[in-house]
C-alpha positions in Angstrom: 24.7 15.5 -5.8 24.5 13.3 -2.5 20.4 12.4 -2.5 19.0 10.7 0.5 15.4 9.2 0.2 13.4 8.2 3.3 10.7 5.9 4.1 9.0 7.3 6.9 8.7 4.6 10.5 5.7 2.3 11.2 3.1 2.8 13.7 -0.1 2.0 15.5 -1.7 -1.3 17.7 -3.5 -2.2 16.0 -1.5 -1.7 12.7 -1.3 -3.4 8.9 2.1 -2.8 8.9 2.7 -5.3 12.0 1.7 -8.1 9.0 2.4 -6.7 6.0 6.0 -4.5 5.4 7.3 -4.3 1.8 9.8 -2.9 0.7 10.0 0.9 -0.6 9.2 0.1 -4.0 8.2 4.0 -5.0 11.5 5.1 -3.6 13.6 2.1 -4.9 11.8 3.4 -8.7 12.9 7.1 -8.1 16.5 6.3 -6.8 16.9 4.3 -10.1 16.2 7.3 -12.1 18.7 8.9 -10.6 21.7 6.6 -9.4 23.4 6.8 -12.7 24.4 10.7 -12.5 24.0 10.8 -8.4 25.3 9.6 -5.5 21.6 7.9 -3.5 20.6 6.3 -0.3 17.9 5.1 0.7 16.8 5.2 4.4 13.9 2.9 5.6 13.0 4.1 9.3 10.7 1.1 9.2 14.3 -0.8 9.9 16.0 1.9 11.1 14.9 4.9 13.1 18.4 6.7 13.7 17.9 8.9 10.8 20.4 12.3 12.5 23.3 9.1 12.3 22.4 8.9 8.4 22.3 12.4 7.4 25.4 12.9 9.7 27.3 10.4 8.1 25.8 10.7 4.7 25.9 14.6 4.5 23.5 14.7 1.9 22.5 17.7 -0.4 18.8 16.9 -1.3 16.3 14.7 1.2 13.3 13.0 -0.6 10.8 11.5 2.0 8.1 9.5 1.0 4.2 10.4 2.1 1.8 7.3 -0.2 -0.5 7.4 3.0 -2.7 10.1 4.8 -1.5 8.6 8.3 2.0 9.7 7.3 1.5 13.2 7.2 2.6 14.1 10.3 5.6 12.0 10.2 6.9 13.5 6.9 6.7 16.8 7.9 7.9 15.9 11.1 11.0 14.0 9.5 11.4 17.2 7.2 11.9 19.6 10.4 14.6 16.8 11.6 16.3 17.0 8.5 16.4 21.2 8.2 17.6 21.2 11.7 20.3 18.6 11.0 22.1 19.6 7.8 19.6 22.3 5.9 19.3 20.6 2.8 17.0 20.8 0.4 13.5 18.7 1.5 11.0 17.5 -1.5 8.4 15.1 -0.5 6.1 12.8 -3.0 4.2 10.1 -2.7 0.2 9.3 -3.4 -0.9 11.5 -0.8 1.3 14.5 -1.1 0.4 14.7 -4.8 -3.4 14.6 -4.1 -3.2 17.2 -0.9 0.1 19.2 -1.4 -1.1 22.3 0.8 -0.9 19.7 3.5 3.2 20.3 3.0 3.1 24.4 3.0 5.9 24.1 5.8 9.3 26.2 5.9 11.1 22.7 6.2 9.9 21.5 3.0 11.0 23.1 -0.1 8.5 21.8 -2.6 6.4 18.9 -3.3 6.8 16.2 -6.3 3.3 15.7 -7.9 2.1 12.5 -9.6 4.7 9.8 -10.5 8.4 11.3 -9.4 11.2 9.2 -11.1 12.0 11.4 -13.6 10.4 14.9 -12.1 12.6 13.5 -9.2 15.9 13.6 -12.1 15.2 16.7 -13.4 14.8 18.3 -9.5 18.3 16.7 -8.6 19.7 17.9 -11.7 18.6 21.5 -11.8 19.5 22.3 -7.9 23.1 20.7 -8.9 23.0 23.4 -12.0 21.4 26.1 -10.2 18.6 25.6 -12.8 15.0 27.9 -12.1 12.8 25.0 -10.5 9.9 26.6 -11.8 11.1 25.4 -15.7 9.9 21.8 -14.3 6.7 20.8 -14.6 5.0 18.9 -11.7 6.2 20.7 -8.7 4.8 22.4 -6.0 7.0 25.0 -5.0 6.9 26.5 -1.3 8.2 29.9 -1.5 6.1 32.2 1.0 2.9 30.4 -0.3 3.0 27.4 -3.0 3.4 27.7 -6.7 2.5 24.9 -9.0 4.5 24.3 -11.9 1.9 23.4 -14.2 0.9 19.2 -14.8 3.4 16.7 -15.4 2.4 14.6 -18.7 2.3 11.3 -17.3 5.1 8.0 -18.8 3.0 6.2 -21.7 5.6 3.3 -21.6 6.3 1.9 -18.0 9.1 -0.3 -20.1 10.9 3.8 -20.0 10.9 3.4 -16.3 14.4 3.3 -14.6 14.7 -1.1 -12.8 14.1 -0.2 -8.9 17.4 0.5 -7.4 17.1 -2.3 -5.1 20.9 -2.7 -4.3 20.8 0.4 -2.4 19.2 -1.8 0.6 21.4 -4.0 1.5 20.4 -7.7 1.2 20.2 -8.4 5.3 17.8 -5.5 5.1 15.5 -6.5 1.6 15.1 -9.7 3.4 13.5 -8.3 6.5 10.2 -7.5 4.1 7.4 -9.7 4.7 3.1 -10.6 3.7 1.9 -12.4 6.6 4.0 -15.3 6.7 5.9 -14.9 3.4 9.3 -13.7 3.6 11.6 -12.8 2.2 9.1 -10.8 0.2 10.0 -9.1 -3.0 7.4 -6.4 -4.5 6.9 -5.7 -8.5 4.5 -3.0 -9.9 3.8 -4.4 -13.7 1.1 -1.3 -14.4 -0.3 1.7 -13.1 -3.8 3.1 -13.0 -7.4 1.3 -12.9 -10.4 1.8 -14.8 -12.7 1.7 -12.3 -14.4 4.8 -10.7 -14.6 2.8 -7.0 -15.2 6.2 -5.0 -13.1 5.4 -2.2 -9.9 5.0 -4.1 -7.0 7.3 -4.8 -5.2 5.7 -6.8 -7.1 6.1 -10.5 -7.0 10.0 -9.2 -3.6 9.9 -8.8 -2.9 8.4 -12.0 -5.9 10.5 -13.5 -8.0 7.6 -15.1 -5.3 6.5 -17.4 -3.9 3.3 -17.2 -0.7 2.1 -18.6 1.5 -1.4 -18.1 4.6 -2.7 -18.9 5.5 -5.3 -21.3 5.5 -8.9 -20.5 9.1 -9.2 -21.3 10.2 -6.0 -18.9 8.6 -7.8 -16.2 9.7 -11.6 -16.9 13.5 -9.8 -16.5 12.1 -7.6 -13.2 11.0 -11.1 -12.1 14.3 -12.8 -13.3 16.2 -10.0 -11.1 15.0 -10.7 -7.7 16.4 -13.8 -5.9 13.4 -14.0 -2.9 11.0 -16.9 -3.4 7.9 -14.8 -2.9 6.7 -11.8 -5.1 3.6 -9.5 -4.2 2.3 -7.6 -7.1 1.7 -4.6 -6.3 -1.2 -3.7 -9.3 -4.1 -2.2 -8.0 -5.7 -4.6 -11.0 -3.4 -6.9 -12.0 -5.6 -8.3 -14.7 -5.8 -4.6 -16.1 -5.5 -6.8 -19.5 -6.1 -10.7 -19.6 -4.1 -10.8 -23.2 -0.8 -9.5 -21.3 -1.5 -11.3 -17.5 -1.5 -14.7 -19.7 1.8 -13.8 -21.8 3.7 -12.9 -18.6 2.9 -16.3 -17.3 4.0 -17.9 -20.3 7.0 -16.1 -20.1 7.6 -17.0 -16.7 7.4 -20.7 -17.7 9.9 -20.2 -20.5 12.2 -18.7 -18.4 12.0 -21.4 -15.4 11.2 -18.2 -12.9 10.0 -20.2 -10.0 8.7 -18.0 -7.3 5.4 -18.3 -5.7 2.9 -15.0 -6.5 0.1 -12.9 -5.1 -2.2 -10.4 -6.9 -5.4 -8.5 -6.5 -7.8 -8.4 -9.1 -11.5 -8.0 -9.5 -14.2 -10.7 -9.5 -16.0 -10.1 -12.5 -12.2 -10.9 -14.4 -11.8 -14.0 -12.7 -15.3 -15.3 -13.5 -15.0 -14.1 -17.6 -11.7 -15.6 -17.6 -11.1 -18.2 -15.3 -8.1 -20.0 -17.3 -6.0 -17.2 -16.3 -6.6 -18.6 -12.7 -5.5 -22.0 -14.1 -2.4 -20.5 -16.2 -1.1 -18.6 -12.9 -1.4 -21.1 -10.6 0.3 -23.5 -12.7 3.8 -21.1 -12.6 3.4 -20.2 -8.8 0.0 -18.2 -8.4 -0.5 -19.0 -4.3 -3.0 -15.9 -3.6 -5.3 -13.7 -4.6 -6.8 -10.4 -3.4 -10.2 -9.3 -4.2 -12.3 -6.9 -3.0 -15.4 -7.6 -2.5 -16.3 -4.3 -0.2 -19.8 -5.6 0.7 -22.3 -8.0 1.1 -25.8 -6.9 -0.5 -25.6 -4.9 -3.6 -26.9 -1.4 -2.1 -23.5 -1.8 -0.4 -21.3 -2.2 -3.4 -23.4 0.6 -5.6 -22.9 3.0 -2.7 -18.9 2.9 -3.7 -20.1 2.5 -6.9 -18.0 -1.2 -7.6 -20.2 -1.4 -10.4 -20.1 -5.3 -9.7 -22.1 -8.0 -7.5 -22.4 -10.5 -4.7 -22.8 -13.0 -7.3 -20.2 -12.7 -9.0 -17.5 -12.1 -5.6 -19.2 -15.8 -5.1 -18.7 -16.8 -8.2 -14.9 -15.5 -8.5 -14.3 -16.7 -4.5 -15.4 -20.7 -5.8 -12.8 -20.9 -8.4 -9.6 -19.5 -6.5 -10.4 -22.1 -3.7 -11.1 -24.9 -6.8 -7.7 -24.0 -7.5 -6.1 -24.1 -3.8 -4.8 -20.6 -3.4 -5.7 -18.5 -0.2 -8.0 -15.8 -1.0 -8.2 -12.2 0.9 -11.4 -11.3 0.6 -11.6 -7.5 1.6 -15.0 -5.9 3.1 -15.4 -2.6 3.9 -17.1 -1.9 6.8 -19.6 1.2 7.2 -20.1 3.6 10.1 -23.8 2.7 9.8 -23.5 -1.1 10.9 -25.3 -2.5 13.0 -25.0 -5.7 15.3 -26.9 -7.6 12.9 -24.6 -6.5 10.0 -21.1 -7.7 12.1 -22.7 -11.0 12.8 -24.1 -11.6 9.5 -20.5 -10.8 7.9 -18.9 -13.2 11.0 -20.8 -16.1 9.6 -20.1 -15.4 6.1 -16.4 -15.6 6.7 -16.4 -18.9 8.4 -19.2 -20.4 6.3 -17.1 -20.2 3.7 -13.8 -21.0 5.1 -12.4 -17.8 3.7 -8.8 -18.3 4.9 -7.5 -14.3 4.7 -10.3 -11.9 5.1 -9.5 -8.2 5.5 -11.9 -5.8 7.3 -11.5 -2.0 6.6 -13.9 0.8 7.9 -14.6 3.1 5.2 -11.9 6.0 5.3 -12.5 9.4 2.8 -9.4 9.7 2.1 -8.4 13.5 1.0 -8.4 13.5 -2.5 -11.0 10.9 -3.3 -15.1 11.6 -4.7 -15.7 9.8 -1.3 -14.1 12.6 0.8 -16.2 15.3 -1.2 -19.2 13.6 -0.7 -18.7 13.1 2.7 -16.3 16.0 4.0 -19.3 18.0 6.0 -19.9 14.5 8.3 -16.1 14.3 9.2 -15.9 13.5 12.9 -12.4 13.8 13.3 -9.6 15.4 10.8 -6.4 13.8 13.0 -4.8 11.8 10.1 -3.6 9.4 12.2 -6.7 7.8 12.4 -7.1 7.4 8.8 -5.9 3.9 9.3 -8.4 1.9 7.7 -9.3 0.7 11.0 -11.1 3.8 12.8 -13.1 6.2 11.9 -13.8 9.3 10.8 -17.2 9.4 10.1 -20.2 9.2 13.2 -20.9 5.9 13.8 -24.4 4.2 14.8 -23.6 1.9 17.1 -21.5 3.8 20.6 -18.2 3.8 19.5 -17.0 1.5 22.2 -19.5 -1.0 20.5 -18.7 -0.6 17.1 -14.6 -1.3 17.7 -15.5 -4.2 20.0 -17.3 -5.4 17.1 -15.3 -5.0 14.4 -12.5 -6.8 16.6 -14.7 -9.8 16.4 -14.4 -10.3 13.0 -10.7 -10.6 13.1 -11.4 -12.5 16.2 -13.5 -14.8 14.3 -11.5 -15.1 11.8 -8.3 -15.6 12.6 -8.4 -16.8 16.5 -11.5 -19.1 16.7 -11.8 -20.2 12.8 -9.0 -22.7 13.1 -7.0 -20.7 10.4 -4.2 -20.9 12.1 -3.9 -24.4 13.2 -4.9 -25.6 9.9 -1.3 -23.9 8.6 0.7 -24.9 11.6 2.4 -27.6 9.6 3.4 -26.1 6.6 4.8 -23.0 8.9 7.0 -25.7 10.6 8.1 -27.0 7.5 9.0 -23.6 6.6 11.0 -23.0 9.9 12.6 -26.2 9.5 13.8 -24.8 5.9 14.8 -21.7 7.3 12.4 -20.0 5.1 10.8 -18.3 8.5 11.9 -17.7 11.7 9.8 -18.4 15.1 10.2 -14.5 16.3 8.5 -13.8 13.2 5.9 -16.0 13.2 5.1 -14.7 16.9 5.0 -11.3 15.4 2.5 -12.1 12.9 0.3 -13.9 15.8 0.6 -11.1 18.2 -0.4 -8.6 15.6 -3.2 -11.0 14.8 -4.0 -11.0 18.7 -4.1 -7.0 18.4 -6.2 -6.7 15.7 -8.8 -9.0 17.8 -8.8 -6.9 20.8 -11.7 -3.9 20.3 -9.9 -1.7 23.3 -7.0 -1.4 21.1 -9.0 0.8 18.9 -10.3 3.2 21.6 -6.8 4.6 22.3 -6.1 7.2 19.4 -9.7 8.2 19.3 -9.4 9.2 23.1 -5.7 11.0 22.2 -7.8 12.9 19.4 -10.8 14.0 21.8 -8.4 15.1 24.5 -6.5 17.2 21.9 -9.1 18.9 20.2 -7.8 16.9 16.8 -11.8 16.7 15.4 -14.0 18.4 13.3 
């Protein structure tokens, strides 16, 4: 069968995706489940949005379109209606979002809906509609057939090394090489393990994967690694150092091999600070920058998303990645309930400590997570669109007007009057000068940067939701 899979366009000013775009890795994993025994595509309307010139030309028999995030809701399903009215094959849609919330995806365009991890659901779907095969005989499905029938849960892979390699040939290179973190690129992605331990109630992701967590082996991801020709490699691990034992034997690995690539991973503080040779290991094969979240600075803040961690330790953690000269996004969340007083005491913290990526995120319930049932009754507004990460939701204290100009600032600070910027100019010219970046891109970046400052960018989509009745 012909199988096209679809990553749905970018959006938004402000928007993450204007400094961060990687590549499909979920559909890449899917398509290279089913490659062998199918003929697959895969079309990224982040890079191209004439999708009625690829289905035309393509003519395929299945669609898959991707929906990880609540703010692509409406695009999938709008994307499936394109699709039905194009060529009337059959529509499945996955992804993080569409497992946690498929009655979001009872639509006549969509066939069903691929619940928890798809690459080999997504085989045995292909292969049963090429047989003619009763779809309700597969197990993790949501079938839409004049109402929605579930199939009955999927049991999850045990061994990730069982996983198809990412079908990353399908892109072609001109295209993988348009994927970029801030000012890394070409940017390849690798997901090494699944799942978290932690309960952190905002999070989807240890729902999705229902509190289990399973990895690859070090050797399956030195030869992931070994595949990929692009100099930098974001991990994609929600906790990288799930297990210190096997984050310390892919690095050794790395340094039989010779892989040299320069890295990023998230990981939590309290890891870092038990274990802070692992910093020391990584950063001697290529480790150039963490991601930790630090969601708050008091501890009421971090036990009301229960983090179960502290200040102290995000301190502690925050010391010995810049010891080790690597750039460190430190990630706050932001509450509905700040005050003036809370945005200028976070300003100050950022530049105190010279924090060279900080992230700011207003605290989104995302459908599917404990947060969004504890919360659901104070929803403000339901449009998913604005479940950005950088609106929200939720009544805020301060006027709205207030709040956004606010939380603009702290980019503001950070980026535009901290000096982060200047301080990297040189090693960004080097980089031009080794045709490692190019100066549109880099002006992309600093625009984006520019947009994020700028509060009455926020107001926009809020105002769109008031005047179309798109609240609560």
């Amino acid at each position: 069968m012909k199988v096209l899979l679809v990553q749905p366009p970018q959006f938004g000013k402000p928007g993450f995706t204007k400094i961060a775009m990687v590549e499909p890795l979920g559909l890449e994993m899917v398509a290279g489940a089913l490659v062998d025994d199918h003929e697959v595509r895969i079309h990224d309307m982040r890079i191209d949005d004439d999708l009625e010139s690829a289905l035309k030309s393509f003519k395929p028999d299945a669609v898959g379109i991707s929906c990880c995030f609540t703010i692509d809701v409406y695009r999938a399903r709008s994307i499936a209606r394109r699709v039905k009215a194009c060529c009337a094959p059959f529509v499945f849609i996955g992804g993080l979002h569409a497992s946690l919330n498929p009655p979001d995806f009872e639509d006549e365009a969509i066939d069903c809906i691929v619940v928890g991890a798809g690459e080999f659901a997504a085989r045995e779907l292909i292969d049963a509609l090429e047989s003619k095969r009763d779809l309700h005989q597969i197990e993790g499905l949501v079938l839409n057939n004049g109402g929605q029938t579930f199939t009955g849960p999927r049991t999850q892979v045990k061994d990730l090394d069982k996983l198809p390699f990412p079908a990353r040939h399908l892109l072609p290179k001109s295209r993988r090489h348009r994927y970029f973190f801030n000012f890394w690129k070409p940017l390849a992605t690798i997901e090494t393990a699944r799942g978290c331990p932690h309960r952190c109630n905002f999070c989807s992701v240890w729902t999705f994967f229902e509190g289990r967590c399973t990895t690859k082996s070090p050797e399956r991801v030195a030869e992931e690694l070994a595949r990929r020709d692009e100099r930098y490699v974001l991990i994609t691990d929600d906790n990288f150092l799930l297990s210190v034992k096997r984050a310390k034997r892919i690095a050794e690995i790395i340094e039989e091999r010779g892989i040299e690539k320069r890295y990023s991973f998230q990981a939590r503080s309290d890891t870092i600070v038990r274990h802070p040779e692992i910093i020391s290991q990584w950063k001697k094969v290529g480790l150039s920058h963490v991601f930790i979240g630090f969601e708050s600075l008091d501890e009421e803040g971090l036990e009301a998303v229960n983090k179960k961690n502290s200040v102290e330790t995000n301190e502690d953690a925050l010391k010995i990645c810049q010891d080790h000269g690597l750039s460190v996004t430190t990630a706050f969340i932001i509450n509905p309930d700040f005050e003036q007083s809370d945005f200028e005491r976070l300003r100050n913290y950022i530049v105190d400590r010279r924090i060279s990526l900080p992230q700011f995120t207003v605290l989104t319930p995302l459908p599917g997570t404990d947060l969004f049932r504890e919360v659901e009754k104070k929803i403000m507004f339901r449009n998913y669109e604005l479940y950005d990460f950088i609106h929200s939701v939720l009544p805020t204290k301060l006027d709205p007007k207030e709040f956004y100009r606010e939380f603009a600032s702290l980019y503001s600070a950070a980026y535009i009057n901290s000096g982060v910027l200047k301080r990297r100019s040189a090693r960004l010219l080097r980089d031009i000068a080794a045709r490692r970046l190019s100066l549109p891109h880099i002006i992309r970046v600093l625009r984006a940067a520019r947009e994020f400052a700028d509060g009455a960018n926020y107001m926009a989509p809020l105002k769109t939701a008031q005047r179309t009745g798109e609240t609560g």
